[in-house]
LOGU-5224 format. One record per residue: x, y, z of N, C-alpha, C in turn; residue in three letters. Coordinates in steps of 0.2 Angstrom, whole numbers, plus 5000, padded with zeros to 4 digits. Layout:
<recs>
XYZXYZXYZALA ...
</recs>
This chain:
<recs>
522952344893522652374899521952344900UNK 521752324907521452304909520952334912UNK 520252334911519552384913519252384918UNK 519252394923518952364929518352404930UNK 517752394927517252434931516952434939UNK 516552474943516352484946515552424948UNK 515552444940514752374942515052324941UNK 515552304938515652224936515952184942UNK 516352244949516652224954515852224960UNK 515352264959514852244962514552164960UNK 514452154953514152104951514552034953UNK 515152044953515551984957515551974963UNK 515552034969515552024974514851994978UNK 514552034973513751994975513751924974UNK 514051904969514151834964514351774969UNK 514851794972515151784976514951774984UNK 514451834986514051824993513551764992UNK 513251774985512751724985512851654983UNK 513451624983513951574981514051534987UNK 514251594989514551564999513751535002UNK 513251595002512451585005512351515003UNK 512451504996512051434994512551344997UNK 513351384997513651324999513551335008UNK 513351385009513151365017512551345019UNK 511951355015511351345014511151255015UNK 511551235009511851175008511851115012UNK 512451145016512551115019512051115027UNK 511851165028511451145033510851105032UNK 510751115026510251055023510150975026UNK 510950985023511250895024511250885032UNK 511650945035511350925044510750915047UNK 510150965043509650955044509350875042UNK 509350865037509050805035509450735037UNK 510250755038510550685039510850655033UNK 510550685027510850645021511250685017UNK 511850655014512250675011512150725005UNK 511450675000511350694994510950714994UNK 510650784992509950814993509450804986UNK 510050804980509550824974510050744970UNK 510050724964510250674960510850724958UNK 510750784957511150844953511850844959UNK 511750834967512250834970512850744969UNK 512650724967513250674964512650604961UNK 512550614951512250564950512450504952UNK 513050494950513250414951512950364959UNK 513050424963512850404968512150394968UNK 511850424966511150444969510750374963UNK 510950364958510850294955510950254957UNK 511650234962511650164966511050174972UNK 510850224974510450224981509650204978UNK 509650224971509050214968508950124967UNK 509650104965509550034963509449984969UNK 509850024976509949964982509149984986UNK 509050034984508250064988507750014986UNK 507749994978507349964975507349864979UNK 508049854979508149794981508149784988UNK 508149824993507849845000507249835001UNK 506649874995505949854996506049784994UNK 506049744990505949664985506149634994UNK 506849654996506849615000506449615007UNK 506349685010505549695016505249635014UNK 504849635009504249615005504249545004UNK 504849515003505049455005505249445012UNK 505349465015505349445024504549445026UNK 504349515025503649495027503349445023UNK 503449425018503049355015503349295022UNK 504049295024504249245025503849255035UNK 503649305038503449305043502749285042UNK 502549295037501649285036501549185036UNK 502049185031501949115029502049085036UNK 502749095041502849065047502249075051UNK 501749115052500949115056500849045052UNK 500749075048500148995043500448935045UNK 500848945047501248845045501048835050UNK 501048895057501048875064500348855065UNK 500048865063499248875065499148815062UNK 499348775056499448715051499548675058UNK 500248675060500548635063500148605070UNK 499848685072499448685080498748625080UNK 498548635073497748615072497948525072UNK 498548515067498748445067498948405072UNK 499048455077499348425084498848405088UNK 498148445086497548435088497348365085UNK 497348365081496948305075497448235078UNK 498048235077498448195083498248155089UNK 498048215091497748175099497048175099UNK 496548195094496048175093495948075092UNK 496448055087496448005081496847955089UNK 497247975093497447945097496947915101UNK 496447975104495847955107495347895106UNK 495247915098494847865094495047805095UNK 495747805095495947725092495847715099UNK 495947745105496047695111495347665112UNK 495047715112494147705112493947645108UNK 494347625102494147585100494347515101UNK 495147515104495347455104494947435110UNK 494447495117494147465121493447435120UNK 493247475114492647465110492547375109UNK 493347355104493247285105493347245109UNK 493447255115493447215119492847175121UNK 492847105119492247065117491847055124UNK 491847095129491447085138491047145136UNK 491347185132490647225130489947225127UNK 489447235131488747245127488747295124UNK 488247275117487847335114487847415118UNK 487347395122487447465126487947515127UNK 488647465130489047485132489347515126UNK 489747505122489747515115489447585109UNK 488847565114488447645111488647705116UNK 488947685121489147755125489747755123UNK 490147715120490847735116490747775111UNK 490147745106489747765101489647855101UNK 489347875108489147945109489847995109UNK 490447955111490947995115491448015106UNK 491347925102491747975094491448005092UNK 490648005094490248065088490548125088UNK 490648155097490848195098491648195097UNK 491948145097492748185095492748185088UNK 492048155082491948165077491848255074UNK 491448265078491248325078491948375080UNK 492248355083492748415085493548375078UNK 493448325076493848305071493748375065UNK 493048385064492648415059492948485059UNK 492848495066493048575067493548585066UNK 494148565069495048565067495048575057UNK 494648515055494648515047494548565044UNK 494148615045493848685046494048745049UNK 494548715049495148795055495048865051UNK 495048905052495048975048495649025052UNK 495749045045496549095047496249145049UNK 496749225052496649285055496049295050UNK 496049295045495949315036495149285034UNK 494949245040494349205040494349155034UNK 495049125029494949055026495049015027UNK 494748975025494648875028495448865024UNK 495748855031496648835028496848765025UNK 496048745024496248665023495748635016UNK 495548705014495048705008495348705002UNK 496048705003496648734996496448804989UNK 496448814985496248864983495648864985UNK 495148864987494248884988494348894996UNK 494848944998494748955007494248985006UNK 493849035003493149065005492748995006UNK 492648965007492048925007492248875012UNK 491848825017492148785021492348715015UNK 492848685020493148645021492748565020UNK 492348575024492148495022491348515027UNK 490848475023490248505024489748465025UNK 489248455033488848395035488548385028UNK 488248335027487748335022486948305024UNK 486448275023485948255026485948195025UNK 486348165025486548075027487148075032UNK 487248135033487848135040488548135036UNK 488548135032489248135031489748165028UNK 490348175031490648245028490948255022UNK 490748285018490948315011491648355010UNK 492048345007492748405006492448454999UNK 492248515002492148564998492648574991UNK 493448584996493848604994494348564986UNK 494748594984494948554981495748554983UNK 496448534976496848484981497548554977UNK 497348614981497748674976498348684985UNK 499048694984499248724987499448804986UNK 499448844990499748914987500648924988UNK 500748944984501348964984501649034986UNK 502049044991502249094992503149124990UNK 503249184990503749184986504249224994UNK 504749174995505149225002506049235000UNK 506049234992506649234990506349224983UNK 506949274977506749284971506649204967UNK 506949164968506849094967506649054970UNK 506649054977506149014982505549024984UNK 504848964982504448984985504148924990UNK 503848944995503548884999502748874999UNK 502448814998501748805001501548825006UNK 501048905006500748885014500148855016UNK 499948805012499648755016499648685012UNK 499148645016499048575013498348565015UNK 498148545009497548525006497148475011UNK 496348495011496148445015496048375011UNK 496048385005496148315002496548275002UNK 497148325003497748265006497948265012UNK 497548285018497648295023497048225028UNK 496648235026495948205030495648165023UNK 495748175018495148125012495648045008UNK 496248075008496548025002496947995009UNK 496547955011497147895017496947825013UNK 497647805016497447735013497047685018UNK 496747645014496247585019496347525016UNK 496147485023496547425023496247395016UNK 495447415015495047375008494647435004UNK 494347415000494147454996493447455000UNK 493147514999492547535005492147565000UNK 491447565002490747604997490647665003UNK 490247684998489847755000489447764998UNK 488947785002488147804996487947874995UNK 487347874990487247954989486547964988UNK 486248034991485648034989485548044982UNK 485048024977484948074972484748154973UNK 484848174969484848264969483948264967UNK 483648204964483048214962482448194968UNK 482948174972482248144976481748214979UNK 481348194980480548244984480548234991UNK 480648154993480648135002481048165004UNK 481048165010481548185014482048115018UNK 482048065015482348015020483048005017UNK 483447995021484147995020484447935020UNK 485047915020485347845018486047875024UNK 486147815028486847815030487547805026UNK 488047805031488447795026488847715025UNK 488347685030488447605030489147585031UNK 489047515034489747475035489847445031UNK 490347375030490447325027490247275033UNK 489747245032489847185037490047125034UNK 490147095027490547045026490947045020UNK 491547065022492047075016492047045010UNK 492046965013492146935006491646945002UNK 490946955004490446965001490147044997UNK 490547075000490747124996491147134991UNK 491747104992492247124987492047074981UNK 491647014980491146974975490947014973UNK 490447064977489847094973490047134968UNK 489647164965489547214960489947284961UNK 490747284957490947324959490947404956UNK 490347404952489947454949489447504954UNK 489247464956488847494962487947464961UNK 487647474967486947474965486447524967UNK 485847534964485447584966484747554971UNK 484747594976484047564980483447624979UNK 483047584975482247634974481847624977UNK 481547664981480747654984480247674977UNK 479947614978479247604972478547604977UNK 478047614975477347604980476947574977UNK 477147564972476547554966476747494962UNK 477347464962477647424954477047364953UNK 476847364949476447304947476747234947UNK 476447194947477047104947477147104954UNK 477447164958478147154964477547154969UNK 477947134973477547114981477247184983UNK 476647164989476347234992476947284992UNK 476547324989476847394992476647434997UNK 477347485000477947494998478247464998UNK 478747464995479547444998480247464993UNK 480747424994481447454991481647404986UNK 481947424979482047384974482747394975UNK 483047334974483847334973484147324965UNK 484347384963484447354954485247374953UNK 485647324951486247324950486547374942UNK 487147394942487247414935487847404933UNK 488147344934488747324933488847354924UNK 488347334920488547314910488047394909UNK 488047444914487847524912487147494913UNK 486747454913485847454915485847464920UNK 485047464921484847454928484447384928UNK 484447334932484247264930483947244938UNK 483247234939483047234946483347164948UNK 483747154952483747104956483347064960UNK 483446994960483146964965482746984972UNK 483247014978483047034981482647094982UNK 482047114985481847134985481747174996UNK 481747234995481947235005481347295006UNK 480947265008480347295012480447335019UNK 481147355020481447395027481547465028UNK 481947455033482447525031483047515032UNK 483047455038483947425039483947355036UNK 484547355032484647295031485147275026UNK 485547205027486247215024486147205018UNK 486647225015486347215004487447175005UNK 487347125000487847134997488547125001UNK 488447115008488947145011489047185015UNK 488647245012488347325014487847315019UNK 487947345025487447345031487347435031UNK 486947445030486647505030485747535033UNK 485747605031485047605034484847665032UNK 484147675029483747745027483347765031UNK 483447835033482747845038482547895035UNK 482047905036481447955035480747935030UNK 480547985029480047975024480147995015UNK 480147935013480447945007479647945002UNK 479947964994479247964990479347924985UNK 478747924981478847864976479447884969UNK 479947854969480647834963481247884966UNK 481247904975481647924976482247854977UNK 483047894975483347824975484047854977UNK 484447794979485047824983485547764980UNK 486147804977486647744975487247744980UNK 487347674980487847624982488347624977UNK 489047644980489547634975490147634979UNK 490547584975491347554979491847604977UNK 492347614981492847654980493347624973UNK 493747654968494047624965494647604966UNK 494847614975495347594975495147604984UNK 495747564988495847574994496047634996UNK 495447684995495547755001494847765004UNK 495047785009494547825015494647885018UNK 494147935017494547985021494147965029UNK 494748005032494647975040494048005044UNK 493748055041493048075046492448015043UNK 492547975038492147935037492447865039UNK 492947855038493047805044492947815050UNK 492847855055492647865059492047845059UNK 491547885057490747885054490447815055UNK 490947785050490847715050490847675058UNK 491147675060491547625066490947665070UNK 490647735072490047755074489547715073UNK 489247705066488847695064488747605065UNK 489347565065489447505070489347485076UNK 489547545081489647525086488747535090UNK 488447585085487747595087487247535084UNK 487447505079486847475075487147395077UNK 487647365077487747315080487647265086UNK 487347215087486947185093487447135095UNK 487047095099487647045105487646985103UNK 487346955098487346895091487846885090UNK 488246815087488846805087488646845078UNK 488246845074488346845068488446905067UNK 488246965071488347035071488947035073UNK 489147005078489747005082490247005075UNK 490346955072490846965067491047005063UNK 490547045062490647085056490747155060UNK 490547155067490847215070491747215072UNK 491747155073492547135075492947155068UNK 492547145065493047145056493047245056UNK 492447265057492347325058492947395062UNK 492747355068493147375071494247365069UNK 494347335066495147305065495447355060UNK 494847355054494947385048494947445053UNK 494347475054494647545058495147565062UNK 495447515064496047525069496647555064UNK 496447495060497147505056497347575051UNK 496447605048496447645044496647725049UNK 496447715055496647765060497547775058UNK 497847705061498547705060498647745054UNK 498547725047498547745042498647835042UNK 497947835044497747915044498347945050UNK 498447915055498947945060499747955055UNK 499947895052500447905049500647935042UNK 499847975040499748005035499948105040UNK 499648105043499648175048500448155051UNK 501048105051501348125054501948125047UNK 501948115041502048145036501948235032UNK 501548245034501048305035501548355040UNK 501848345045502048375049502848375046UNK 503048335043503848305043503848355037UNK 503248375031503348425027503348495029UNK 502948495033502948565037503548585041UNK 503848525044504648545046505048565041UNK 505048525035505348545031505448615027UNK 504648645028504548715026504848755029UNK 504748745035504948785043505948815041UNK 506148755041506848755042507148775033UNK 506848765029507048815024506848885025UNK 506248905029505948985029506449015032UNK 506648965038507149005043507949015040UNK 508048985036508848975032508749045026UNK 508049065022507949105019507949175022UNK 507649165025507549235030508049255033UNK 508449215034509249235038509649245032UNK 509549255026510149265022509649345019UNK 508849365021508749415016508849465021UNK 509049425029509049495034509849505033UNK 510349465031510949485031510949515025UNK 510549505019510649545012510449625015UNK 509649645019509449705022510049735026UNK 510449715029511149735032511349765030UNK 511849725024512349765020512049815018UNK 511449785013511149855011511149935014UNK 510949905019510849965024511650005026UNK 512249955025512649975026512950015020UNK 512950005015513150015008512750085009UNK 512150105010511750165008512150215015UNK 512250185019512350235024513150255021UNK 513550235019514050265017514050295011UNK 513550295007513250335001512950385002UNK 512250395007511850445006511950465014UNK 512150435019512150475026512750525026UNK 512450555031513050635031513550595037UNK 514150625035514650625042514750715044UNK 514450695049514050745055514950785059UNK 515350755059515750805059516150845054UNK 516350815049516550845045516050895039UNK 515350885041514850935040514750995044UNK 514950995049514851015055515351085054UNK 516151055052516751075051516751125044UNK 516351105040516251125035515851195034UNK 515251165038514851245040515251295043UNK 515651285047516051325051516451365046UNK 516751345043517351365037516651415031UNK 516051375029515551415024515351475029UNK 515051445034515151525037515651595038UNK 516151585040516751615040516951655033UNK 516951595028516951625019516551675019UNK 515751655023514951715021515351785023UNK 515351755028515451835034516151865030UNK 516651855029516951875024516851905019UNK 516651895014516251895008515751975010UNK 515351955014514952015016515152075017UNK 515752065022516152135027516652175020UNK 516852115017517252145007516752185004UNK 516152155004515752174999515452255001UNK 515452235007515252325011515852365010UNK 516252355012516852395011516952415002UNK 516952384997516952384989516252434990UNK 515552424989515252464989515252534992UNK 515752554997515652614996516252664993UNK 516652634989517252654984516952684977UNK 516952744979516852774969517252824971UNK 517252864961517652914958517652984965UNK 516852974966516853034969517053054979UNK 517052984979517553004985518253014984UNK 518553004981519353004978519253094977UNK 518853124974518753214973518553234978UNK 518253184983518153244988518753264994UNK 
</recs>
C-alpha cells in the first residue's frame, strides 16, 4: 500500500510550479539577452568552444588593427618619398642647368639659393613625424629627430638602422618603416668622398665646411687616413702668426706638413674647403675619406651648394666645378634609384598587408558564423517555447489551487 500524504502532494506541486517559473524564467532570459547560453552550467561543451573562438576573435581584431595601423605608416612612408622624388628631380635639373658652361658665378649662386632651399625642405621630408609625434625615419630612436643641422651646416642622422616589426598574422610580420640610414645616408657615389669634423674640444666658435673635391686624382693620391687642420698663434720656428697647420696621420702620428695655410679658404689635397669664424689657439677640425663609395644625398647636395657658391669663372675653378657638378648628377641618379627601390619594398609590404588582412577578415567571419550557431538564440522557436512554459505555469498553478484546498475535513463535513 502506497502513502500519499497531504504535505508531500503540497511539497511536489509546489516543486513543480517553481520548476515551470525557472523553465519560463529562462527562457525569457535567452529572449531578453539573444543568447542561447546564459551560464557554462546551460551546456559546457558549448560554452568552452565559444570561450576558445572568443579567445581567437580577439588575436584576430588585434591583428587587423595591427594590419590598419601599419597600412597609415607605409602610406605616409610612401607620401613623404613621393615628396623626396620630385625634390631630387628638381635638384638634378637645376643642376644639369647649373652646368651649363654660358653661366656666370653669379648666375650659379641663384641656383645656389634655390638648392639650399630645396635642401632645407629635403631635411624636413627626412624628419617627417607620425600621428604619435615619431621621426619615422629615425628607426628605433623615433623619439628624437632624424637628422640634425650641426654648426658646419651639415646634416647629421641621429637615428640608427633598426626596422620595427609588426605582427598582422600569428606568423607574419611586416616592417613599418625604413631607416633614414638606409633611406637618405648609405647611397652609393660615384668616388669615395671626405667629410670634416669639428673637434668637440675646441673654445672658438669657427666652423669648417663640408668642402668639395676639386681635384680627384689629387685626392684619391692623398692620405687616405685623413688630416687635421690646427689653428696655432704662437708656434715657435713657423711663420708669423696666426695661421693653420696641416698635419697628416696616415702611420697613427700627427707629423706637420709642409704646407702651412694662413687662410680660411683654401684647397688642401684635392679638398677645397673653408672655416669661418673666429677660432682659438689648438682648436682643430679633422679631414677624413669615406671608407668606401658612400654618400648620403643631403650631403651631396651640400656639397654641389657649397660649389656652386664658392666657385669662380677661371678655367682652373671651372674644372673642378664641372667634375663637381657630374659626380652630383650621377649620385642624385643613384639616390633616386635608391628611393625607387625603397618604394618597390613598400609595395611589397602593401600587397602582402592586403592578402593578410583579407584572410584574417574571412577567418573573423566564420568565426562569427560558428558562435552565432552556438551561443545566438533562434528567436522563433524561443518564442514558441515560452508559449508552451507558460501554459505548463498556468497549469501547474490552477492544479496546485485546486489540491490545496482538499483535506480530511472537508470530506466530514
Amino acid at each position: 500500500m502506497i502513502r500519499f500524504s497531504f504535505l508531500q502532494g503540497f511539497n511536489q506541486g509546489l516543486n513543480g510550479i517553481l520548476r515551470a517559473q525557472e523553465n519560463t524564467f529562462t527562457t525569457q532570459a535567452q529572449i531578453s539577452s539573444g543568447k542561447r547560453l546564459q551560464t557554462a552550467a546551460d551546456d559546457p561543451v558549448a560554452a568552452a568552444r565559444i570561450l576558445k573562438i572568443d579567445q581567437e576573435q580577439s588575436q584576430t581584431k588585434l591583428f587587423i588593427n595591427n594590419a590598419d595601423s601599419l597600412e597609415n605608416r607605409l602610406m605616409l612612408e610612401e607620401s613623404q618619398l613621393k615628396g623626396v622624388t620630385s625634390l631630387l628631380a628638381r635638384i638634378r635639373e637645376q643642376t644639369i642647368y647649373a652646368a651649363n658652361g654660358v653661366l656666370s658665378q653669379s648666375e650659379r649662386q641663384t641656383i645656389a639659393i634655390e638648392l639650399k632651399g630645396r635642401l632645407v625642405e629635403l631635411a624636413s621630408l627626412a624628419n617627417t613625424r607620425d600621428s604619435n609625434g615619431e621621426y619615422i625615419f629615425a628607426g628605433f630612436q623615433g623619439g628624437q629627430e632624424a637628422f640634425v643641422l650641426d654648426g658646419q651646416g651639415n646634416y647629421t642622422y641621429q637615428g640608427d638602422g633598426g626596422q620595427r616589426q609588426v605582427n598582422i598574422a600569428a606568423s607574419t610580420t611586416i616592417p613599418a618603416n625604413d631607416s633614414g640610414k638606409d633611406i637618405f645616408v648609405d647611397i652609393d657615389s660615384v668616388q669615395k668622398m671626405f667629410f670634416t669634423e669639428e673637434s668637440s674640444s675646441n673654445a672658438g666658435d669657427a666652423i669648417i665646411t663640408t668642402g668639395v673635391v676639386s681635384n680627384q686624382a689629387t685626392f684619391t693620391a692623398s692620405d687616405s687616413a685623413g688630416y687635421t687642420v690646427t689653428y696655432d698663434d704662437d708656434a715657435a720656428g713657423l711663420p708669423p702668426a696666426p695661421f693653420y697647420v696641416v698635419a697628416g696621420n696616415s702611420d697613427g702620428t700627427t707629423v706637420n706638413v709642409p704646407e702651412v695655410v694662413p687662410r680660411t679658404t683654401f684647397d688642401l689635397y684635392g679638398w677645397s674647403l673653408k672655416i669661418e669664424g673666429a677660432p682659438v689657439d689648438g682648436d682643430s677640425f679633422a679631414l677624413k675619406s669615406s671608407s668606401a663609395p658612400k654618400q648620403s644625398m643631403l650631403d651631396t647636395i651640400g656639397k654641389l651648394v657649397l660649389g656652386l657658391e664658392e666657385f669662380g669663372d677661371t678655367a682652373e675653378e671651372q674644372e673642378p666645378l664641372l667634375l663637381l657638378m657630374e659626380e652630383s648628377l650621377s649620385n642624385i641618379v643613384f639616390a633616386e634609384e635608391n628611393i625607387d627601390g625603397i618604394n618597390a619594398q613598400i609595395g611589397a609590404r602593401f600587397n602582402t598587408l592586403s592578402t593578410v588582412r583579407d584572410v584574417n577578415q574571412g577567418v573573423e567571419l566564420v568565426n562569427e558564423q560558428i558562435l552565432a550557431e552556438i551561443r545566438d538564440l533562434d528567436y522563433a522557436e524561443a518564442v514558441s517555447r515560452l508559449s508552451l512554459q507558460s501554459f505548463v505555469l498556468e497549469a501547474a498553478q490552477q492544479s496546485y489551487a485546486k489540491v490545496s484546498n482538499i483535506s480530511l475535513f472537508s470530506f466530514l463535513r
